[in-house]
C-alpha positions as CSV (number, residue, x, y, z in Angstrom):
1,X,153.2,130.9,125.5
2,X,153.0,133.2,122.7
3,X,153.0,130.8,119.7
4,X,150.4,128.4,121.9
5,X,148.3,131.9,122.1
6,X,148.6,132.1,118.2
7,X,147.6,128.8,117.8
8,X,144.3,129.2,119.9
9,X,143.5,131.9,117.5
10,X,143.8,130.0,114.6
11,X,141.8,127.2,115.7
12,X,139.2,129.4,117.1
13,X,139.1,131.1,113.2
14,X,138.8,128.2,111.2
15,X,136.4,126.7,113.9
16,X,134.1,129.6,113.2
17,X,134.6,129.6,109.5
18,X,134.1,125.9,109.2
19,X,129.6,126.2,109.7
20,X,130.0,122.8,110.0
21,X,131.8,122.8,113.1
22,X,130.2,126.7,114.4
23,X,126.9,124.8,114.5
24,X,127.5,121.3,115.6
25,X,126.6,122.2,119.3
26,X,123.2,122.5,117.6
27,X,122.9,119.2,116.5
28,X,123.6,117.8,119.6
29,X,121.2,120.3,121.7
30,X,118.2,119.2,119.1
31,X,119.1,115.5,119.8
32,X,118.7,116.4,123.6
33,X,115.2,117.9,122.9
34,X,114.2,115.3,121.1
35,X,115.1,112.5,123.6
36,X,113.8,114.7,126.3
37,X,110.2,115.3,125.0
38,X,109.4,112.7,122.5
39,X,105.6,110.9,123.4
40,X,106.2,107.4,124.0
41,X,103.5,106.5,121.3
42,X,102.5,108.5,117.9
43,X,99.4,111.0,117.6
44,X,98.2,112.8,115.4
45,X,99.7,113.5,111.9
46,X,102.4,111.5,113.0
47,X,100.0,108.7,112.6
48,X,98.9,109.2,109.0
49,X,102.7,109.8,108.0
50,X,103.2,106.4,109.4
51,X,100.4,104.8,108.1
52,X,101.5,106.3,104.4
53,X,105.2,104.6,104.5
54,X,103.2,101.2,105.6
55,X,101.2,101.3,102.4
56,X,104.0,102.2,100.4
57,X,106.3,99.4,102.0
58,X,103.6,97.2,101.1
59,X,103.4,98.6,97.2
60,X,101.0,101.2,96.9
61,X,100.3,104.6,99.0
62,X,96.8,105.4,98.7
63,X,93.7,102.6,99.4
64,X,91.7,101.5,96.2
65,X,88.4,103.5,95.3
66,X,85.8,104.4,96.2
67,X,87.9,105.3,99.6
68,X,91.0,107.2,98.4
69,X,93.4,108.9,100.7
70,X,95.5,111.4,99.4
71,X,95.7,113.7,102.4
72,X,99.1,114.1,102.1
73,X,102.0,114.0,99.7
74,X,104.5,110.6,99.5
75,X,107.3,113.0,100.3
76,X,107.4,112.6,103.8
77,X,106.4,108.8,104.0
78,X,109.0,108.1,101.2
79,X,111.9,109.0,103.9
80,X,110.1,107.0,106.5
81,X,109.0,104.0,104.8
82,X,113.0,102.2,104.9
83,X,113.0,103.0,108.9
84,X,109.6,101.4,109.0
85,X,110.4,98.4,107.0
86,X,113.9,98.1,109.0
87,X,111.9,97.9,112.3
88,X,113.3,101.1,113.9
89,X,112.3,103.0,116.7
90,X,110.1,105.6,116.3
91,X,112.8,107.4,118.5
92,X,115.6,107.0,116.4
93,X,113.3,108.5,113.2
94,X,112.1,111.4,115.0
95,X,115.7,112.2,115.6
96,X,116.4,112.6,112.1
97,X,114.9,116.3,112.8
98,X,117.8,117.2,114.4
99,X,119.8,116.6,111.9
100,X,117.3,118.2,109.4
101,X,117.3,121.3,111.5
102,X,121.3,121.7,111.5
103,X,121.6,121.0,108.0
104,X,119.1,123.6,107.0
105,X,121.1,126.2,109.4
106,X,124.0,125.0,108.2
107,X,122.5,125.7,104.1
108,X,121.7,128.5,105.2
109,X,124.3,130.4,106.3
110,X,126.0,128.8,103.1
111,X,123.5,130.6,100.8
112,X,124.1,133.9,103.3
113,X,127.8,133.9,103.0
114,X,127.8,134.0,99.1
115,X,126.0,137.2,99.2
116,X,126.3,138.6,102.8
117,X,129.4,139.0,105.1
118,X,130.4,136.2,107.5
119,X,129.0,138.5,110.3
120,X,125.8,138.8,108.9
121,X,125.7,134.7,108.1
122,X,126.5,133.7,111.2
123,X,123.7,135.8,112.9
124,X,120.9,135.2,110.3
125,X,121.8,131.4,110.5
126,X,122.0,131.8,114.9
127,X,118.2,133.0,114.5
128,X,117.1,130.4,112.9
129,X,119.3,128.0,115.3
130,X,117.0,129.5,118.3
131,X,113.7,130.2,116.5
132,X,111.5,129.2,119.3
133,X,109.0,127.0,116.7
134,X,111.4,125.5,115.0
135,X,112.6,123.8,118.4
136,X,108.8,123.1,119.2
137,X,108.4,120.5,116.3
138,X,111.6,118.5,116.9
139,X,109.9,116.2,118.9
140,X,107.4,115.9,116.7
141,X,107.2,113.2,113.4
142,X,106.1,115.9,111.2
143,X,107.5,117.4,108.0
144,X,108.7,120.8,109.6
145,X,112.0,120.0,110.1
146,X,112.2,118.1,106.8
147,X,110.8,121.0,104.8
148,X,113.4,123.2,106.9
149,X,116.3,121.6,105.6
150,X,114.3,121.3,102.1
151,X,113.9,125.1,101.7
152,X,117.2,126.1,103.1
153,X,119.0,123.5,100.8
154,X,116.9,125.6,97.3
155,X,117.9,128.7,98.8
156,X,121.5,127.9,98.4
157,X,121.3,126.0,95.1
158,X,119.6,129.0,93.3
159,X,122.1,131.3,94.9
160,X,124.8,129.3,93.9
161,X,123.5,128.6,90.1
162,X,123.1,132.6,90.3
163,X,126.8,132.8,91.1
164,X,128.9,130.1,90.0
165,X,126.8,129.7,86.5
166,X,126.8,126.1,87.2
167,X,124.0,124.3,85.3
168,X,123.8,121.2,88.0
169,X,123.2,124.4,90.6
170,X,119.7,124.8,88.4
171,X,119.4,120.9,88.0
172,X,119.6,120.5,91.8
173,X,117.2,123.7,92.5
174,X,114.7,122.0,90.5
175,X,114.7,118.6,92.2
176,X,114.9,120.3,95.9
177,X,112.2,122.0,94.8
178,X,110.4,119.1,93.4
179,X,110.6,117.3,96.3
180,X,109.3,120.3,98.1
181,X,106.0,119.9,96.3
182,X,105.4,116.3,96.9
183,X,106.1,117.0,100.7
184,X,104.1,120.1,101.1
185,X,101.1,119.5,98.3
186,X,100.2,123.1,98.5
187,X,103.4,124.5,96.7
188,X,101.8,122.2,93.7
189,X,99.9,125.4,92.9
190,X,102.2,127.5,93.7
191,X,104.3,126.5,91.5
192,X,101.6,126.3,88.6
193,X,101.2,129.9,89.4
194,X,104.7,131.0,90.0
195,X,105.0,128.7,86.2
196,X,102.6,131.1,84.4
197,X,104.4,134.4,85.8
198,X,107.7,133.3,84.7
199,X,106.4,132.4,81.3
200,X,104.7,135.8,81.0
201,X,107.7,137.7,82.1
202,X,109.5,135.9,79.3
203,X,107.6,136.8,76.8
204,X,107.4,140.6,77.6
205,X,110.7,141.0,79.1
206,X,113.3,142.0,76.4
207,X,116.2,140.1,78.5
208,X,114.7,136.5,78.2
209,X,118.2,134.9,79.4
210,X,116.8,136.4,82.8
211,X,113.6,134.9,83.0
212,X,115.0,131.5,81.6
213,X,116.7,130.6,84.7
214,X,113.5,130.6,86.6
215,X,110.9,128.7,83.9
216,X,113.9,125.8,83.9
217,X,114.1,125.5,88.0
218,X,110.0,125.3,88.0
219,X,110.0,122.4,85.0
220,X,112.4,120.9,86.3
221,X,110.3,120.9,89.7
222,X,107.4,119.9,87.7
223,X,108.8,117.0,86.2
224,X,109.9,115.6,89.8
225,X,106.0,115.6,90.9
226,X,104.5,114.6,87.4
227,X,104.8,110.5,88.6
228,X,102.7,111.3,91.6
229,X,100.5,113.4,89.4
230,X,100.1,110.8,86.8
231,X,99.4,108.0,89.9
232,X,96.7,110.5,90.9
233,X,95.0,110.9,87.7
234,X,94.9,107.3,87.2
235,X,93.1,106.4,90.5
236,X,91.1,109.9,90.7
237,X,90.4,110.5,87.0
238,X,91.2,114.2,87.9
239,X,94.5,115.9,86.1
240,X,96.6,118.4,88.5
241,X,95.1,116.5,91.8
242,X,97.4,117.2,94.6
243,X,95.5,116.0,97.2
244,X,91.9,115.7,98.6
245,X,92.9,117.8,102.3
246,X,92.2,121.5,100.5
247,X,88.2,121.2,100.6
248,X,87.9,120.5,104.3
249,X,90.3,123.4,105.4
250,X,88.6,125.7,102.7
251,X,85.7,125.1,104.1
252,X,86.7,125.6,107.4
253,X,88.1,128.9,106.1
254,X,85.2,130.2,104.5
255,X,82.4,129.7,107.5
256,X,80.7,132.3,107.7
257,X,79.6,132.3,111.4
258,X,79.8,135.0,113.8
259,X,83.0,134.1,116.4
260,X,84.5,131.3,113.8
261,X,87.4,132.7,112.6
262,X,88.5,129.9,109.8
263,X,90.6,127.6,112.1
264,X,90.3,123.7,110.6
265,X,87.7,121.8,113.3
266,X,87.5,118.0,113.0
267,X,84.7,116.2,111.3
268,X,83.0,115.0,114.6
269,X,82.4,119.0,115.5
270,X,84.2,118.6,118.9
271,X,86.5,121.0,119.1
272,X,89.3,119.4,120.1
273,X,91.9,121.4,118.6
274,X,94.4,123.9,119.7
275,X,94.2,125.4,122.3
276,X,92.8,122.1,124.4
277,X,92.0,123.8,127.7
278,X,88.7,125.3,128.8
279,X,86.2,122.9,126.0
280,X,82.6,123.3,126.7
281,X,79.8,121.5,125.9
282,X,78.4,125.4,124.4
283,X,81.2,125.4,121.8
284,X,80.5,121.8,120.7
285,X,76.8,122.8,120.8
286,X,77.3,126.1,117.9
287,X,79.4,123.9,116.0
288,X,76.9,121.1,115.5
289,X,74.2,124.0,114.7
290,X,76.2,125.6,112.1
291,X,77.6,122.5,110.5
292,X,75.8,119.4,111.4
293,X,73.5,119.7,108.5
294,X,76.3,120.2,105.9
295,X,78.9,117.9,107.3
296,X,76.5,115.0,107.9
297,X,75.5,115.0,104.2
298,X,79.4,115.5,102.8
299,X,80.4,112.4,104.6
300,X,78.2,110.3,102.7
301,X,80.5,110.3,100.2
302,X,83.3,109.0,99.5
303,X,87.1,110.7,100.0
304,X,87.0,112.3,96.7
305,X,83.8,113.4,96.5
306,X,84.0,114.6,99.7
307,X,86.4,117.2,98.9
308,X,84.6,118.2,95.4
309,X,81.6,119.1,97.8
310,X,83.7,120.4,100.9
311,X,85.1,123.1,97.9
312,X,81.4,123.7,96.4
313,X,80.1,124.7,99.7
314,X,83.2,127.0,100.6
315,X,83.2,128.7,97.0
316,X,79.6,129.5,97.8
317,X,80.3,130.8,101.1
318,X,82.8,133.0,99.7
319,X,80.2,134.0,97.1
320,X,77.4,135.5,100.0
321,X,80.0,136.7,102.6
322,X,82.6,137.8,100.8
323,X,83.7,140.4,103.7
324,X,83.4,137.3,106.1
325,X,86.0,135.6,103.7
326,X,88.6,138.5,104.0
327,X,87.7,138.9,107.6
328,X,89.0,135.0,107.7
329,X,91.5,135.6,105.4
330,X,92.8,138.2,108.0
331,X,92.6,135.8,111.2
332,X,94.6,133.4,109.1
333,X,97.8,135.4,108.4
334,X,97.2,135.9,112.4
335,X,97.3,132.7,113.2
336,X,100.5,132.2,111.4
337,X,102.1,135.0,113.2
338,X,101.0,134.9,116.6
339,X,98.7,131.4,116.6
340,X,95.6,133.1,117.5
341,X,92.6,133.7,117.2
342,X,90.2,130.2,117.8
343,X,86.8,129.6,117.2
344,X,85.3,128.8,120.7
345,X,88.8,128.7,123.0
346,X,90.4,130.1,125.8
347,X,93.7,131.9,125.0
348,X,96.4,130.1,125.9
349,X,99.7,130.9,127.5
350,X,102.1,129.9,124.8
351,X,100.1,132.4,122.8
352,X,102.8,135.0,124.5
353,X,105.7,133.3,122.8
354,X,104.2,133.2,119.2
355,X,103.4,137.4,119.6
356,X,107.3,138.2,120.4
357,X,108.5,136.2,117.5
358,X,105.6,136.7,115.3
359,X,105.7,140.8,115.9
360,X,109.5,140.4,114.8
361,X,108.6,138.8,111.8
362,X,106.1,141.0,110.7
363,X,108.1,144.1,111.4
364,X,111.1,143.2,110.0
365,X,109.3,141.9,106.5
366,X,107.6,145.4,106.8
367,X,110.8,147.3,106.6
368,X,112.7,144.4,104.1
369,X,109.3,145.7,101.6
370,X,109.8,148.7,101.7
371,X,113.3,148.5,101.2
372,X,113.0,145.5,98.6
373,X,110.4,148.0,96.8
374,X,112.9,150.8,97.0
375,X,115.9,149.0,95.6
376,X,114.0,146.5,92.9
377,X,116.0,147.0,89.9
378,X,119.5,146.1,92.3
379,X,118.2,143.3,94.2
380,X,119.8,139.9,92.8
381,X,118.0,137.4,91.0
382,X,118.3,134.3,94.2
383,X,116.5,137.1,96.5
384,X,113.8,137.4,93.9
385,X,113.1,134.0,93.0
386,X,112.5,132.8,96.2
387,X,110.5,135.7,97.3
388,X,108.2,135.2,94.6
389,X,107.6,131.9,95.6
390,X,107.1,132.3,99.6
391,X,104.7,135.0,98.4
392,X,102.5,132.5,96.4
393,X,103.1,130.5,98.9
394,X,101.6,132.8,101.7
395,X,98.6,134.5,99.7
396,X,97.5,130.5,99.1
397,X,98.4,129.5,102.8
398,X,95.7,132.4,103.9
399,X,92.9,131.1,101.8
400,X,92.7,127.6,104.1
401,X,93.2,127.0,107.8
402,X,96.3,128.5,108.7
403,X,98.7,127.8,111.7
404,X,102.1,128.9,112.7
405,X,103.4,125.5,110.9
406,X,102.7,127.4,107.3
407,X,104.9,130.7,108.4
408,X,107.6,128.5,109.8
409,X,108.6,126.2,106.8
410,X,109.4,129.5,105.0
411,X,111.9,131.7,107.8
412,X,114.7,130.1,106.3
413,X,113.6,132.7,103.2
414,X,112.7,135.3,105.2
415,X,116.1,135.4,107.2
416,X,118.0,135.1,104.1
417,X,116.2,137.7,102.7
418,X,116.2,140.1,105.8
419,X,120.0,139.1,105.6
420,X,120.5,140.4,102.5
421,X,119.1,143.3,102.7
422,X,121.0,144.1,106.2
423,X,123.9,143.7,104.3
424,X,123.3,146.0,101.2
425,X,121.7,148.9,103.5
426,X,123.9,152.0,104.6
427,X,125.2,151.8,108.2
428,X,122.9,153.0,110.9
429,X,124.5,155.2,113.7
430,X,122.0,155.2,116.7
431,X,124.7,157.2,118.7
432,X,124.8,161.0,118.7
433,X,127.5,162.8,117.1
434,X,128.7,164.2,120.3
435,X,132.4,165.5,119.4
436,X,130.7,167.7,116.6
437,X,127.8,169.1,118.9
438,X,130.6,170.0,121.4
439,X,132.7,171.8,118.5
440,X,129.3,173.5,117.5
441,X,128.9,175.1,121.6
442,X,132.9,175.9,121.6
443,X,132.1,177.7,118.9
444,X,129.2,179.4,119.7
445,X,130.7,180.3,123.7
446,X,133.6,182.0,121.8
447,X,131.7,183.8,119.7
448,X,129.7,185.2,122.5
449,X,132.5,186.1,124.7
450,X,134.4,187.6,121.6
451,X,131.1,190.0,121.3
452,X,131.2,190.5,124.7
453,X,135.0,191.5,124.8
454,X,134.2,194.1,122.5
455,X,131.3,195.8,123.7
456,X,133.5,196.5,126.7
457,X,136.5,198.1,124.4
458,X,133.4,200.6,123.0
């Protein structure tokens, strides 16, 4: 019975040692969601992600001029277009996010475990396992779960180059993150201006070996997007043209309206985004006042020109309500956190969800600031490179409509960061040191009795 007890404990040790195995419930509990609550037809991005693979299946991504379409990046429709041409069930596509999901817990507690303790790897990689919004999107043909197992899988290749002073390490960093940009268009400027940090670090830095490794992962990175950049420039005529979605949501960002707090609203001034209860006919009423005029004469134009004016208007907003602008700027990093406030909506109750796990978040990158400002010159290179990227990433993300969506691609950094930094801290007793208090009244007891003792002698 003994030896069969021994046994059990070595299975049950290399089962929890193998993350593979630890988190494979996972995979099949995000399958289960999936099946559960996937929509029977596609709706909203889910549609232009489709529509993108069609085109490419077909040999080109965006339409001919004048009406070009470069709302997103070909990342996403790239992975999709072979299950589109194959036929396959929109079903069986969308649950490819659970295995995105597991793989970027999985990469995760990977990267963890190189610097960390196996204690701390398995719990940083179990949070992201339940983080509430991360379950939300399975369902969902969106790039979430893609960009999960994106960002996860760059953590661990930089922390592995760091460590193992394996060049293919770098070589893979760079393409992960390469493929990062064409998915999420936005981290094409943040890596331009991650690019000139690096650059200028290496020039005033006396230890330019240091500063290398990061200038190689972003050129590398660079050179991944520059096809899509050059197929832009050829049908735009505009070099560094990521896309042409970043004027509408700047714009949106920048109103300078009394109770419009920079959420994105649709074209058609209906209101019809999140939250969807409680529209009125008043809402739809301010927006048309405040934007009617403006939107009815951008949309005269065509896609590109659309978004050159949809930027001139927002810059000049900016311009004569600069304190609006911040004010914005302000609801935005609160709508990543907590997904609220809205222009003209209710509250709704899922709001509740989004404070606990947004309150966490905020607290606990607080602290890891402090403690990351504290301890500069000892934290490791991995930990620093990624943070100054997700803090590009973030300051960029506030200047347009934000959402939860933006904070949630990047808790995969934010956990391995917190991680860290739970690891390399002093322990924390929350207990009080009782045996030595009780010592401390033994003593003092004695001492008043022994006083006492000899005030009677006298």
């Amino acid at each position: 019975m003994y030896i069969y007890f021994q046994i059990g404990l070595v299975m049950i040790k290399k089962f929890t040692r193998n993350p593979w195995l630890l988190f494979l419930p996972f995979l099949f509990y995000y399958a289960y969601v999936i099946i559960i609550n996937k929509w029977p037809t596609l709706y909203g991005d889910e549609i232009r992600y489709v529509d993108f693979a069609h085109n490419l299946i077909h040999g080109f991504y965006s339409p001919p001029a004048p009406h070009i379409n470069l709302w997103s990046g070909p990342g996403f429709p790239i992975i999709l277009a072979p299950f589109i041409a194959l036929k396959v069930p929109v079903i069986y596509i969308t649950l490819l996010n659970a295995l995105y999901l597991y793989l970027a817990i999985v990469f995760l507690y990977k990267a963890l475990s190189l610097l960390t303790n196996r204690k701390i790897a398995i719990i940083f990689s179990l949070l992201l396992a339940v983080y509430p919004n991360a379950s939300a999107i399975l369902p969902i043909l969106y790039t979430e779960a893609f960009t999960y197992f994106l960002v996860s899988s760059f953590v661990c290749a930089v922390t592995l180059w760091y460590l193992k002073k394996n060049k293919r390490y770098g070589t893979i960093a760079g393409l992960v993150l390469g493929y990062i940009i064409l998915t999420k268009i936005i981290f094409g400027y943040v890596l331009i201006v991650c690019l000139v940090v690096c650059l200028l670090l290496l020039l005033i830095k006396k230890n330019k070996l240091y500063y290398l490794k990061p200038v190689k992962i972003l050129l590398i990175a660079f050179a991944v997007s520059v096809p899509y950049l050059a197929y832009t420039w050829h049908i735009t005529g505009k070099i560094f043209y990521w896309g042409n979605s970043g004027g509408m949501s700047l714009y949106w960002m920048s109103t300078p309206y009394e109770n419009e707090y920079g959420d994105w609203k649709l074209p058609d001034l209906s209101n019809k985004q999140y939250p969807t209860l409680f529209k009125s006919a008043e809402a739809d009423a301010l927006l048309k006042k405040n934007h009617s005029k403006e939107i009815k004469f951008i949309l005269k134009h065509n896609e590109v020109e659309q978004d050159a004016l949809f930027k001139q208007k927002a810059i000049d907003n900016i311009k004569k309500h600069p304190l609006k602008f911040m004010t914005n700027y302000y609801y935005n990093f609160s709508r990543m956190l907590f997904n609220f406030p809205y222009s003209y909506s209710y509250q709704d109750g899922a709001i509740v969800r989004n404070i606990i796990s947004g309150s966490l978040i905020l607290w606990s990158s607080v602290i890891g600031i402090i403690l990351t400002y504290i301890n500069w010159r000892r934290i490791v290179f991995p930990v620093k490179f990624v943070l100054l990227i997700t803090g590009v990433y973030l300051l960029l993300s506030g200047a347009l409509s934000s959402y939860p969506r933006q904070l949630d691609v990047i808790v995969p950094v934010l956990l391995f960061w917190i991680g860290y930094l739970a690891a390399n801290i002093k322990k924390i007793n929350l207990k009080f040191g009782l045996e030595e208090r009780l010592e401390e009244v033994d003593l003092i007891l004695l001492a008043g009795v022994e006083v006492k003792n000899e005030a009677v002698a006298e």
